[in-house]
PAZAPA-4460 file (N, C-alpha, C; in steps of 0.05 Angstrom, whole numbers, plus 32768, in hexadecimal, padded with zeros to 4 digits):
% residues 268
    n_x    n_y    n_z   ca_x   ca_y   ca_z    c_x    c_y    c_z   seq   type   mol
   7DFC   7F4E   7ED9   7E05   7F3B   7EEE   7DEF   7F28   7EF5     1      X     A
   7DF9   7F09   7EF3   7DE3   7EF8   7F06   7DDB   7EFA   7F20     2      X     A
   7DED   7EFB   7F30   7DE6   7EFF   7F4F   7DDD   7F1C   7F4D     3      X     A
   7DD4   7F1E   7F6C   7DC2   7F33   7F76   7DD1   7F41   7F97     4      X     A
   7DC9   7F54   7F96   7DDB   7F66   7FAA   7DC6   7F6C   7FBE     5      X     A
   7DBD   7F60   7FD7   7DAD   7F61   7FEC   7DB5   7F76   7FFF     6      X     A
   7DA0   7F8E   8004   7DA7   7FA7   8012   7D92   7FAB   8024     7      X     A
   7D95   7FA8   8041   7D85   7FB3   8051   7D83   7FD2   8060     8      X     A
   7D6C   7FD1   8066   7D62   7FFA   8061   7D65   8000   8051     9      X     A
   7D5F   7FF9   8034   7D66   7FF9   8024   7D3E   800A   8019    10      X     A
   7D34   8023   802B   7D1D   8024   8020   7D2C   8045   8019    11      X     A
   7D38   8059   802C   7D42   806F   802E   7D64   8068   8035    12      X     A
   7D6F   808A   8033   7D85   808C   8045   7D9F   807F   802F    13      X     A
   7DB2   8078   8046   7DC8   8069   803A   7DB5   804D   8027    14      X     A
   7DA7   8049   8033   7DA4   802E   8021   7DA5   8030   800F    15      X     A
   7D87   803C   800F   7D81   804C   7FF2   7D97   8054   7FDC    16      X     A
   7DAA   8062   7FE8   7DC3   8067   7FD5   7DCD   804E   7FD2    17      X     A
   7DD4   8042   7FE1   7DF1   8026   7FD2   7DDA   801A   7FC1    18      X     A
   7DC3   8021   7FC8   7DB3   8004   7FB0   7DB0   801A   7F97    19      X     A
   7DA4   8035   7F94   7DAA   803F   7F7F   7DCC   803C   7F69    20      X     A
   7DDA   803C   7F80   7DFD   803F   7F6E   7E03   801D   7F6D    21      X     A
   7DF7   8006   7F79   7DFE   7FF3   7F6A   7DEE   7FE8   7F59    22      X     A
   7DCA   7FF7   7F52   7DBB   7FF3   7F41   7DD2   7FFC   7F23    23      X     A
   7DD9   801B   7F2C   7DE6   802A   7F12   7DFE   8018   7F09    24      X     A
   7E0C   7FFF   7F1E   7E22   7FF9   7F0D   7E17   7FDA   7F00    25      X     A
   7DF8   7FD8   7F02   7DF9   7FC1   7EF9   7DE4   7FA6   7F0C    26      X     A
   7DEE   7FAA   7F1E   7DDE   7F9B   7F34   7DC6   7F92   7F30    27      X     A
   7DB7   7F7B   7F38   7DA3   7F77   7F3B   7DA2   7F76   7F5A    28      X     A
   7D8B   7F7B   7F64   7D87   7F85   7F80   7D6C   7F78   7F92    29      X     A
   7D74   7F70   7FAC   7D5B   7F64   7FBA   7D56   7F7B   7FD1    30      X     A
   7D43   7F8F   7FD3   7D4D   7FA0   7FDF   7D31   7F99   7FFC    31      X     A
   7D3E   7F9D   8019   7D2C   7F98   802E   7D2E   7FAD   8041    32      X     A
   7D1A   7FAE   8049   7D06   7FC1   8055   7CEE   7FC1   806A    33      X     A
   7CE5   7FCC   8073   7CC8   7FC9   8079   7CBA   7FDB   8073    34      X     A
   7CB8   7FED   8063   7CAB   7FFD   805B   7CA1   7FEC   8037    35      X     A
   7C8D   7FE0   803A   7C86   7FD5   8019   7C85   7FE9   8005    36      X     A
   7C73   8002   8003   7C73   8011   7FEA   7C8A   8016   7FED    37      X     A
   7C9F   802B   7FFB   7CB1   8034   7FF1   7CC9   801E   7FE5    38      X     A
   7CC1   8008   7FEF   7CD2   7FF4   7FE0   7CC8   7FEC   7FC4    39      X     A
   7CAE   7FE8   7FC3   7CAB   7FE5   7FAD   7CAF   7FF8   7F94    40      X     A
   7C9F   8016   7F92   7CAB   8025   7F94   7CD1   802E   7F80    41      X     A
   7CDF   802E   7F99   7CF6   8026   7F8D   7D05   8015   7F76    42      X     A
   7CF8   7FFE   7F86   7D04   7FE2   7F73   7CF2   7FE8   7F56    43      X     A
   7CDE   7FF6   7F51   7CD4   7FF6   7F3F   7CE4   800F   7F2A    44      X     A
   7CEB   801C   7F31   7CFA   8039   7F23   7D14   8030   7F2B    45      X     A
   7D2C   801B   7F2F   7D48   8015   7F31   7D46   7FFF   7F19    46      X     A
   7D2C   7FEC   7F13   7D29   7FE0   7EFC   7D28   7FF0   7EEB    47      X     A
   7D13   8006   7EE5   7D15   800E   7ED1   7D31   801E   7EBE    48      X     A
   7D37   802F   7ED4   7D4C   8048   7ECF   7D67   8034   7EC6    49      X     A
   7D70   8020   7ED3   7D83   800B   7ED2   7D82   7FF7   7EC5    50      X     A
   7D6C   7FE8   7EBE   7D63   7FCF   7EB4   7D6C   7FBC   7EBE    51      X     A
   7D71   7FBB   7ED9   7D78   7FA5   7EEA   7D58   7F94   7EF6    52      X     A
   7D60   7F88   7F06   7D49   7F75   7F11   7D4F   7F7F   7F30    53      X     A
   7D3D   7F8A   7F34   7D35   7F95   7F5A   7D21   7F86   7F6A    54      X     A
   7D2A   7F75   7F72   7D10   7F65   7F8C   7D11   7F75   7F9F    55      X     A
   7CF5   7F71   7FB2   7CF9   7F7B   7FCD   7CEC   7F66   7FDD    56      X     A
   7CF2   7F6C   7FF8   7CEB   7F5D   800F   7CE4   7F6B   8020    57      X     A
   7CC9   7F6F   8032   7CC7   7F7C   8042   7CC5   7F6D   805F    58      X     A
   7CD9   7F76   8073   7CE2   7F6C   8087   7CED   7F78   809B    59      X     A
   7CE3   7F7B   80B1   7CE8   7F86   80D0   7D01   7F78   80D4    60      X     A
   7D1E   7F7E   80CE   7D2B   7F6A   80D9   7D38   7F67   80F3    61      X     A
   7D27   7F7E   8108   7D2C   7F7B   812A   7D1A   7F64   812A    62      X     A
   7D01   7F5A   8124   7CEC   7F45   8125   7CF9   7F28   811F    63      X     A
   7D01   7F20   8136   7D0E   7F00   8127   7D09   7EEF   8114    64      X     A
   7CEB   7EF4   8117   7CDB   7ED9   810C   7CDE   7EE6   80EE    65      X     A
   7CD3   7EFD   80EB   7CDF   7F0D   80D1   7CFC   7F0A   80C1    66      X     A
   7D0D   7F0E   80CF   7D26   7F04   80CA   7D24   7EE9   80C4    67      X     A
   7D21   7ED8   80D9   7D24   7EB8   80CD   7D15   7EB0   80B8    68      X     A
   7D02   7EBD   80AF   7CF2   7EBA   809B   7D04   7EC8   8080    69      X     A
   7D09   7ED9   8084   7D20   7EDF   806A   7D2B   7ED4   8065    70      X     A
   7D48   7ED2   8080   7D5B   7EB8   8073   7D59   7EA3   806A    71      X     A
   7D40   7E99   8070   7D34   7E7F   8064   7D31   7E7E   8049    72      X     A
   7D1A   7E94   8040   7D1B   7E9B   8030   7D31   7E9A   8016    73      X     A
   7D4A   7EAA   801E   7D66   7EAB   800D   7D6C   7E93   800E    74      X     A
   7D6C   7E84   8026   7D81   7E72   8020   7D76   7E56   8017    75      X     A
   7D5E   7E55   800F   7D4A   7E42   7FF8   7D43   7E4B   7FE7    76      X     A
   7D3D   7E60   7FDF   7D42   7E70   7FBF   7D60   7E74   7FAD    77      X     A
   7D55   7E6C   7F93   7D61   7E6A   7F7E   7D7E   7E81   7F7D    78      X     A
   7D72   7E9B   7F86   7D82   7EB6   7F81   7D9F   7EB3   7F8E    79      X     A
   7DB6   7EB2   7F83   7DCA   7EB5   7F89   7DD7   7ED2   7F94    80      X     A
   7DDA   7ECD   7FB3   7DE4   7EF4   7FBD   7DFA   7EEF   7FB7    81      X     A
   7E0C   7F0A   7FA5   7E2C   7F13   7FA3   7E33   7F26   7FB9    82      X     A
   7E1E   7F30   7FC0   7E1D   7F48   7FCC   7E0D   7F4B   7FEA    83      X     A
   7E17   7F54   7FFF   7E06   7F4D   801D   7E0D   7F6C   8021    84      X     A
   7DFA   7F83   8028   7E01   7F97   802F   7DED   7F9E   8044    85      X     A
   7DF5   7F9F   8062   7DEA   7FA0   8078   7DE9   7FC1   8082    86      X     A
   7DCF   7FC9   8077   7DD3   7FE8   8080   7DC2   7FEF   8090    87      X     A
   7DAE   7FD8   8099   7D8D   7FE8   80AC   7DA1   7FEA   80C3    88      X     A
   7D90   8000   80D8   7D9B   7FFE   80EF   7D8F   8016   80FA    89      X     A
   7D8D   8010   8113   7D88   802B   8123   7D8B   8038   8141    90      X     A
   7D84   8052   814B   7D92   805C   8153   7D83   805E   8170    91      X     A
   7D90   806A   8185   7D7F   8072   81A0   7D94   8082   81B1    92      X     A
   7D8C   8098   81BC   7D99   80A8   81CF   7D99   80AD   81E8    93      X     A
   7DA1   80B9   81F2   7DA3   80B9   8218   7DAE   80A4   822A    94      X     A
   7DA5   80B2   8242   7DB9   8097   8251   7DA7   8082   824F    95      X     A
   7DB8   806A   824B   7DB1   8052   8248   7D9A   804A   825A    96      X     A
   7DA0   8048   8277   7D90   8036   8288   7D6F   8046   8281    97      X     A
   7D76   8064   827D   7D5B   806D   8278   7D4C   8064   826A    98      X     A
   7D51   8059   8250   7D44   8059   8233   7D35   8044   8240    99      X     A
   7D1A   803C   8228   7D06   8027   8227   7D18   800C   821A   100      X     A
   7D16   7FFD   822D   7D2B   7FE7   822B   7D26   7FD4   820C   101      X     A
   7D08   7FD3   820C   7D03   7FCD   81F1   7D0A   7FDE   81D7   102      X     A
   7D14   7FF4   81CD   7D1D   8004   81C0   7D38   7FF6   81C1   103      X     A
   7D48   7FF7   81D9   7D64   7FEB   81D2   7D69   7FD5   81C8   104      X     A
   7D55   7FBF   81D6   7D58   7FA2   81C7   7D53   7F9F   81A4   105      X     A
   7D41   7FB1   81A2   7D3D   7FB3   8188   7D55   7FC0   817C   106      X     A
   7D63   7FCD   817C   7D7D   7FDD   817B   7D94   7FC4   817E   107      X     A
   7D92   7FB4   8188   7DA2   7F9E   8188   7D9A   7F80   8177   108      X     A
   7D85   7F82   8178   7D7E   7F70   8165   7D7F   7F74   8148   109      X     A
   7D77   7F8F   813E   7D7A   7F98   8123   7D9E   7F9D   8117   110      X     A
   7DA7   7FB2   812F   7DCA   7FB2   8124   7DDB   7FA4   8125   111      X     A
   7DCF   7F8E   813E   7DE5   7F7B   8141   7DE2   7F5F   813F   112      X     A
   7DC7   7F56   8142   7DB9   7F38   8138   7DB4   7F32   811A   113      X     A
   7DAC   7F4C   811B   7D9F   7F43   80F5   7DC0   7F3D   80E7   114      X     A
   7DC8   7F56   80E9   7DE0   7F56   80DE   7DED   7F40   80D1   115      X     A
   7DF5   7F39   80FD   7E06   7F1B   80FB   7DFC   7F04   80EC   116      X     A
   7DDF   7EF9   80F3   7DCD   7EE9   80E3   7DCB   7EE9   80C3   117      X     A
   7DD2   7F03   80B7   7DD4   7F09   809F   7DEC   7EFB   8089   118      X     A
   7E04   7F01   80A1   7E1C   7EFD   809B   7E25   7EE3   80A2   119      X     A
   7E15   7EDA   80B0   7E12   7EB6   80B6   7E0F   7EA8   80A0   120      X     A
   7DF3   7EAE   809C   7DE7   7EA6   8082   7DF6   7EA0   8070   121      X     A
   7DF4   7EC0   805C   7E03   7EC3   8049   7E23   7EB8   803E   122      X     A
   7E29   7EC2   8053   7E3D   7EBE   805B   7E4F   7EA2   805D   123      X     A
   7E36   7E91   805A   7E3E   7E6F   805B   7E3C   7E72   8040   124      X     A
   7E27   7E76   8031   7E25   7E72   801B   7E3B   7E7D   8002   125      X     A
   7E46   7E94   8005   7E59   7E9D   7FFA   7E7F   7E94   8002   126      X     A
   7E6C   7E87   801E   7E90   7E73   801E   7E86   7E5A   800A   127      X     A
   7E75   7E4B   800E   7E75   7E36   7FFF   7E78   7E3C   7FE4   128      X     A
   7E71   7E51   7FD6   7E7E   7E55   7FB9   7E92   7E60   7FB6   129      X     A
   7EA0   7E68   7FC3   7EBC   7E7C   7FC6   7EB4   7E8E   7FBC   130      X     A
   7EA3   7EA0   7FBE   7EA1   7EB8   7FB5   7E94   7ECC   7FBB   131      X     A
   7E94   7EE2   7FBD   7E7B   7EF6   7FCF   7E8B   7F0D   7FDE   132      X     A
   7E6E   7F23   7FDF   7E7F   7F34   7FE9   7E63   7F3F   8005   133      X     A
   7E6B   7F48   801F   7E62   7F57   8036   7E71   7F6C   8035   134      X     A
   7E5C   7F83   803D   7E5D   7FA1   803E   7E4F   7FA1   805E   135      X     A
   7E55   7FA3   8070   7E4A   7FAF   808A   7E4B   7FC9   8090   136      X     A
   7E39   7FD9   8093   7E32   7FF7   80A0   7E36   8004   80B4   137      X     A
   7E4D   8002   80C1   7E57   8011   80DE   7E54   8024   80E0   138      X     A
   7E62   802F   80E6   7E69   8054   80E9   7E82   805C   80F9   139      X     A
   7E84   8073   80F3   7E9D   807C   8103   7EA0   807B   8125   140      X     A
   7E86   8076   812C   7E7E   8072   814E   7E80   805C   8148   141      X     A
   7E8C   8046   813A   7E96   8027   8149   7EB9   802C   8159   142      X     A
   7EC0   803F   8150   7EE3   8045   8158   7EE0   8052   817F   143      X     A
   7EC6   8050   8186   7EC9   805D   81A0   7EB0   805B   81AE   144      X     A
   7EAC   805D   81C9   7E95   805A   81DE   7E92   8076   81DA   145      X     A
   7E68   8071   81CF   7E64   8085   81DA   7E4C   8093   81ED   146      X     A
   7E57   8097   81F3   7E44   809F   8214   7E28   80AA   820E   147      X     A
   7E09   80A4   821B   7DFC   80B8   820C   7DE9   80AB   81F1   148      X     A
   7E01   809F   81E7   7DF7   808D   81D2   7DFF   8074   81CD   149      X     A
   7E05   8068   81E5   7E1C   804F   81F1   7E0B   8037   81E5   150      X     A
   7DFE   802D   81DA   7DE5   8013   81CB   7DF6   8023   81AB   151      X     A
   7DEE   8028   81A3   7DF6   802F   818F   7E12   8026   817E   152      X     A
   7E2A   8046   8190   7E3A   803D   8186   7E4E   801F   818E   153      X     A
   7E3D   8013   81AD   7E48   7FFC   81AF   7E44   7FE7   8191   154      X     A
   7E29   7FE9   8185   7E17   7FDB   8170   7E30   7FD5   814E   155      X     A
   7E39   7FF5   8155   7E4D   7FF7   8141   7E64   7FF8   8147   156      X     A
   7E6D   7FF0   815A   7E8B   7FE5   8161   7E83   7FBF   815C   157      X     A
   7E74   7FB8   8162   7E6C   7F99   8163   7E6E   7F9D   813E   158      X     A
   7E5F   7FA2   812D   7E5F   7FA1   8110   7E7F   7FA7   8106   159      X     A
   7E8C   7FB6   8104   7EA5   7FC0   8102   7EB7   7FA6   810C   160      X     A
   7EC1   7F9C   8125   7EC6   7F86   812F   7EC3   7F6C   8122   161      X     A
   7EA9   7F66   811B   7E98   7F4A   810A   7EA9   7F56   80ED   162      X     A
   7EA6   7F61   80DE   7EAD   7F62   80CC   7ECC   7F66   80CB   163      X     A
   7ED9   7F72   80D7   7EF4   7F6D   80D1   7EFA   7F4F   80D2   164      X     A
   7EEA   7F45   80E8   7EF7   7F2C   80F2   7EE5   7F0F   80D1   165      X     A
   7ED1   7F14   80CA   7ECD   7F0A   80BE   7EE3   7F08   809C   166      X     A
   7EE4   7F27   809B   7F03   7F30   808B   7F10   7F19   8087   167      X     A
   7F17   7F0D   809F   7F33   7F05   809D   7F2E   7EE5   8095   168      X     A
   7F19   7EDC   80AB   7F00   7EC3   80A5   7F02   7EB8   8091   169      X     A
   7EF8   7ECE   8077   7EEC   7EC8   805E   7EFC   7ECD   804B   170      X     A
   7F14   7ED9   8054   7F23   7EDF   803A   7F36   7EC2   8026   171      X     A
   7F31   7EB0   8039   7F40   7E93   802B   7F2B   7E8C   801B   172      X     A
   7F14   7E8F   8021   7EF7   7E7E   8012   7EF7   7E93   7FEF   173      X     A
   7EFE   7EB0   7FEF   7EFB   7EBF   7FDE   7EE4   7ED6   7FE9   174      X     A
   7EE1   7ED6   7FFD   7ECC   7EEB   8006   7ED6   7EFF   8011   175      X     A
   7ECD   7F13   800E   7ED2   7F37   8010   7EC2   7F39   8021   176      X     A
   7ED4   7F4A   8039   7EC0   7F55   804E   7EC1   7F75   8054   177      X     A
   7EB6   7F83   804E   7EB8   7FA6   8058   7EA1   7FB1   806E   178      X     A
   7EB5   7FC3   807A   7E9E   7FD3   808D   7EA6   7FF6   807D   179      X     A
   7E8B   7FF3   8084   7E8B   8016   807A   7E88   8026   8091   180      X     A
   7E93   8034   8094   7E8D   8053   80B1   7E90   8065   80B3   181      X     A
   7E78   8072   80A5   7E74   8095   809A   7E6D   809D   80B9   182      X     A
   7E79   80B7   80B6   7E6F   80C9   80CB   7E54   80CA   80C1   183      X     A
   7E46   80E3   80D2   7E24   80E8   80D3   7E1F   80EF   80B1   184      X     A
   7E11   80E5   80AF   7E06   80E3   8096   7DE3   80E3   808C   185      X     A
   7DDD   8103   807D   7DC5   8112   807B   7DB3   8104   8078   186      X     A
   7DA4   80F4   8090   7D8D   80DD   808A   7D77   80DF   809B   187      X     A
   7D6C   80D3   809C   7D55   80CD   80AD   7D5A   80C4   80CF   188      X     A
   7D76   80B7   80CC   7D80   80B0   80E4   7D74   80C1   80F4   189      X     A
   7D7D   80DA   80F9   7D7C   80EF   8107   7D62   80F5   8116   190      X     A
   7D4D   80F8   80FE   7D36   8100   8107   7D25   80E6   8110   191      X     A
   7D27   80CA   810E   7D21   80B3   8113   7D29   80AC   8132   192      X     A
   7D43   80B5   8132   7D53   80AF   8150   7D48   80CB   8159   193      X     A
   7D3C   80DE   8158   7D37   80EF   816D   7D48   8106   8174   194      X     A
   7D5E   8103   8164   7D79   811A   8165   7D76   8133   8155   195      X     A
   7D7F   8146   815E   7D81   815C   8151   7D9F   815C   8145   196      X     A
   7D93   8165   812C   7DB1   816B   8115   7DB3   8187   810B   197      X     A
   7DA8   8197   8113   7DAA   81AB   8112   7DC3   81BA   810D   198      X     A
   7DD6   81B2   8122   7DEF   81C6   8124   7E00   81AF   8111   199      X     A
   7DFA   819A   810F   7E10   8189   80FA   7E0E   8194   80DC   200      X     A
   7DF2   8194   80D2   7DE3   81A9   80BD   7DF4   81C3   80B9   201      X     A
   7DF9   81CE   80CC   7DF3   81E9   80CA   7E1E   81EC   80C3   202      X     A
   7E2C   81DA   80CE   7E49   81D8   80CB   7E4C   81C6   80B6   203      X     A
   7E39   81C0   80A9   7E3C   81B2   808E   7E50   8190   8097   204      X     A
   7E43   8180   80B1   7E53   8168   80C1   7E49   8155   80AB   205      X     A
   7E2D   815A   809C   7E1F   8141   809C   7E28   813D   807A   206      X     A
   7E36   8128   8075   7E3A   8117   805B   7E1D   810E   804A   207      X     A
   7E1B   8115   8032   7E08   8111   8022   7E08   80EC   801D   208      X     A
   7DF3   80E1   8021   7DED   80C4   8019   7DFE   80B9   8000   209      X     A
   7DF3   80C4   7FEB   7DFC   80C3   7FD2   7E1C   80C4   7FCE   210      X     A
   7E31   80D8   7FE2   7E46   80D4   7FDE   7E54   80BC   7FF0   211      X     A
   7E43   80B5   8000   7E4E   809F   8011   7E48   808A   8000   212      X     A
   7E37   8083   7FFC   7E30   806A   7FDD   7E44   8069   7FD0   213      X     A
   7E49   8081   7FBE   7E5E   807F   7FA9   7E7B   8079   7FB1   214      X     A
   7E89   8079   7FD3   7E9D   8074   7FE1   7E9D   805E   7FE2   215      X     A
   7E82   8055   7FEC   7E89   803D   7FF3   7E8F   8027   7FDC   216      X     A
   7E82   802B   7FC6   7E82   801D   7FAD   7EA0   8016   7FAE   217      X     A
   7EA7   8037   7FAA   7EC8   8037   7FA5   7EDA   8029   7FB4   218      X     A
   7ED4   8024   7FCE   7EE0   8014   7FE6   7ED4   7FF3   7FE1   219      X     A
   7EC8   7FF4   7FD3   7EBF   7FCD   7FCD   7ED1   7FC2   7FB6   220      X     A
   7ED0   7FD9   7FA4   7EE6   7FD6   7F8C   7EFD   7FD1   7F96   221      X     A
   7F0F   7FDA   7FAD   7F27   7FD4   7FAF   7F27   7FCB   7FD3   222      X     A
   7F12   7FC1   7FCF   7F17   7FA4   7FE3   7F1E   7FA7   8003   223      X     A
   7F14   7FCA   8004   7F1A   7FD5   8017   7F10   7FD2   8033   224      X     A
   7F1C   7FC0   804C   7F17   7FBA   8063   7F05   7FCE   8070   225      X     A
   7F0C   7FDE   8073   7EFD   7FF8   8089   7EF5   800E   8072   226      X     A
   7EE2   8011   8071   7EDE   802B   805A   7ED0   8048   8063   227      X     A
   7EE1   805D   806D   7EE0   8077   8075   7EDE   8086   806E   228      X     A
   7EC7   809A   805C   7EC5   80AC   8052   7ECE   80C3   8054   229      X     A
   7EDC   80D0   804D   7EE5   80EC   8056   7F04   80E2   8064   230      X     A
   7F17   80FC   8061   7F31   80FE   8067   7F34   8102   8082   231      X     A
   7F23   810A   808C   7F1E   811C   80A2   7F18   8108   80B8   232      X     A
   7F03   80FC   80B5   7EF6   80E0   80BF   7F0A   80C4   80C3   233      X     A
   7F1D   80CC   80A9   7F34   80AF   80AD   7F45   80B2   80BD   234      X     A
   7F46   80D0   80CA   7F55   80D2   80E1   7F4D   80CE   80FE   235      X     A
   7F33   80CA   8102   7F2B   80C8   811B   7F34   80AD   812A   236      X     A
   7F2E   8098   8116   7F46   8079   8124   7F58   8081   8133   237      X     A
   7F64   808C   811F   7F8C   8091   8128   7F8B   809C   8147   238      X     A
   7F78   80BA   8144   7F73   80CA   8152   7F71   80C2   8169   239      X     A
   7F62   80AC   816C   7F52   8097   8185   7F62   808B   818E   240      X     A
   7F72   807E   8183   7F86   806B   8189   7F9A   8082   819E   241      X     A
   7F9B   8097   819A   7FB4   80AA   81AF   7FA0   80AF   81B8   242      X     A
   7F8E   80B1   81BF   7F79   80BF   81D6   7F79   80B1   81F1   243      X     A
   7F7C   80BA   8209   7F76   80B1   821B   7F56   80AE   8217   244      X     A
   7F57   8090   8229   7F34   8088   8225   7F1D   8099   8234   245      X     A
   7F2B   80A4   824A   7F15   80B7   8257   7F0F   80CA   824C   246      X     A
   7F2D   80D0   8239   7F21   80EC   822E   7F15   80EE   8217   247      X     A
   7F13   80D4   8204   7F04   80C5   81EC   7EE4   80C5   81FC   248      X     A
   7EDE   80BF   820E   7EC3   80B8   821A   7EBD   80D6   821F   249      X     A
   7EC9   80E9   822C   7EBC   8107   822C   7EBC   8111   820E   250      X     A
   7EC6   8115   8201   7EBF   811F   81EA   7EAD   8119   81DE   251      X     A
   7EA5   80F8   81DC   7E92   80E7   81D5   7E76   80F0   81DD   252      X     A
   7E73   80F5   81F7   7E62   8101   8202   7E58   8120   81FE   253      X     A
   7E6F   8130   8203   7E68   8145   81EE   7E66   814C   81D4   254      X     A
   7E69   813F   81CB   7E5C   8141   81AC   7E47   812F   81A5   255      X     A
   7E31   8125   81B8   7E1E   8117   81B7   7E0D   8126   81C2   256      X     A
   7E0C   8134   81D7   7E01   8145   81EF   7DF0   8158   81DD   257      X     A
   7DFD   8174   81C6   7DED   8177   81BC   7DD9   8171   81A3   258      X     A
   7DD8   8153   81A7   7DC4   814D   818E   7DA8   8142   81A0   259      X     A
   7DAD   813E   81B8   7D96   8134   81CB   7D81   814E   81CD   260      X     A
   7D6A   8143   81E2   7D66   812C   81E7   7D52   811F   81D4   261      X     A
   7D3B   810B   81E3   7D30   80F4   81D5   7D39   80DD   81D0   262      X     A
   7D28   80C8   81C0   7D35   80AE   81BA   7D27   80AF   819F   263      X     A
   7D2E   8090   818F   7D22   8088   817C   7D33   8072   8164   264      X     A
   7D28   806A   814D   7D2E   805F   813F   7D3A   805F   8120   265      X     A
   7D48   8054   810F   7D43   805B   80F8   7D51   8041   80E9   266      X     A
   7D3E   802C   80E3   7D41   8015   80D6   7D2C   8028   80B7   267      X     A
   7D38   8025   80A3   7D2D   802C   8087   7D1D   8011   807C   268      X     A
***
């Protein structure tokens, strides 16, 4: 393939996976980060094993100036994106007013500025050729408030929202829009954000990276709006939708309660 498939967090984690399984189907890849070796690293063993072409970029993209310096970047360089897959992001716990206010802004700038800015971008560019595809990274906490961890899953109700609505946007131009939203999934998240996963571990909650990659692939193939891993997980929408909202917000809360306390991050 000519074009190139742009993946952020793309050093560990989910990233790591969608850029391995669209290295394996072919892809050439710009993969961004802020971690340089492990990007380099990577991109250097997805060329070889694949024989594709792997760039990287290393970039804070809570850091504006960082950000604006990328998009600049793309959008005066030669490289044609087919592919926009928005996966950095990260996490913080407790009650809100508590947290270090700078942790949250950064939490908002990364899940929900970069994002949008990404999909601005790009996003122009793949209307002007009619063609292109966005993959956004939600999670199953965009379907509900959750208490405890209220920055967050607000972060991924806003991504979930943008992308449906871009869905609809882009679909006259020829552009594909998907959100993906795996439940907890065995990463770094966890120990980055400060949470204990212990009992999710131990009940076998947490989805392997690698099988969420390979879903999602399958959900880009058939053009799939909302992409939900697990049978189990595709029922929680429905689920929500009959829930009284108070009693959606207690549950919310209890099943957050024991992964505390602490705070923290996890941009890859």
């Amino acid at each position: 393939m000519s074009g190139y498939a742009l993946i952020t967090g793309a050093s560990s984690g989910l990233g790591l996976s969608l850029a391995e399984a669209l290295a394996r189907r072919g892809h050439n890849l710009i993969l961004v980060a802020r971690q340089r070796d492990a990007l380099e690293s990577i991109a250097c063993e997805l060329s070889q094993r694949f024989g594709i072409e792997a760039l990287f970029r290393v970039c804070d993209l809570s850091e504006p100036l960082q950000l604006t310096g990328l998009i600049q970047e793309l959008e005066q360089g030669e490289r044609q994106i087919d592919l926009l897959v928005n996966n950095a992001g990260i996490g913080s716990a407790g009650i809100f007013v508590d947290q270090d206010w700078a942790l949250e802004q950064q939490l908002i700038e990364l899940n929900i500025l970069a994002l949008a800015r990404l999909c601005h971008s790009l996003g122009q560019d793949m209307k002007r050729r009619g063609s292109g595809q966005i993959l956004n990274v939600a999670s199953l906490a965009a379907f509900q408030p959750g208490p405890l961890m209220g920055n967050y899953f607000a972060s991924k109700a806003y991504v979930l929202h943008l992308s449906e609505a871009l869905r609809n946007e882009l679909a006259p131009f020829g552009v594909k829009v998907s959100a993906l939203c795996p439940g907890p999934v065995a990463t770094a998240f966890f120990r980055r954000a400060q949470l204990y996963s212990d009992g999710l571990e131990r009940h076998q909650q947490l989805a392997r990276p690698e099988e969420i990659a390979l879903i999602a692939m399958n959900g880009l193939d058939k053009d799939q709006a909302i992409i939900i891993p697990g049978w189990r997980h595709r029922l929680v929408p429905q689920l929500l939708r009959l829930t009284p909202r108070a009693l959606v917000r207690h549950i919310a809360m209890k099943m957050v309660r024991p992964l505390l306390p602490r705070t923290g991050t996890d941009q890859a």
